[in-house]
N, C-alpha and C positions, 0 to 999 in steps of 0.2 A: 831489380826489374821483375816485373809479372805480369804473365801472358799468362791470359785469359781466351781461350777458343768456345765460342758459342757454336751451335748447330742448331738450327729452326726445322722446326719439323714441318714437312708439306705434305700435301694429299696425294704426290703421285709416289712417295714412299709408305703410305698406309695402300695404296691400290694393288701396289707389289707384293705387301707382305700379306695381303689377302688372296692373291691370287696364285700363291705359292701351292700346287699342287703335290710338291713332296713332303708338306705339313711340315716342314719345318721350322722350327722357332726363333723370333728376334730377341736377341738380349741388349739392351738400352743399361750404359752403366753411368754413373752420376748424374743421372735426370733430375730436373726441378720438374713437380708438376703440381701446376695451381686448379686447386678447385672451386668452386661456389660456397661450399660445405664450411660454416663457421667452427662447426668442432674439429673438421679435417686440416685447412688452413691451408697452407702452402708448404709442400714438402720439397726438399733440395738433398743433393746427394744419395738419391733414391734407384732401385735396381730394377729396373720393369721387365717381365720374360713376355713378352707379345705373341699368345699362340695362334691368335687366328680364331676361324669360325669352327 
């Protein structure tokens, strides 16, 4: 058997992590993330650290 948990990312979780005034950072671990970018391609099991502005 295999379970499989997706997480969709939304706008009112990038609004928070910008508005974080203790500057503190979001770690995203096995992320897929698809780009436009034909050399880039589509990356899966990827580690994203989200710092902010």
């Amino acid at each position: 058997m295999t379970i499989t948990d997706t997480v969709s990312w939304n706008s009112k979780a990038l609004d928070e992590i910008g508005a974080n005034d203790g500057g503190r950072p979001a770690l995203f671990t096995n992320a897929r993330i698809t780009t436009m970018d034909p050399l880039t391609g589509t990356v899966t099991g990827a580690d994203i650290l989200f710092v902010g502005s």
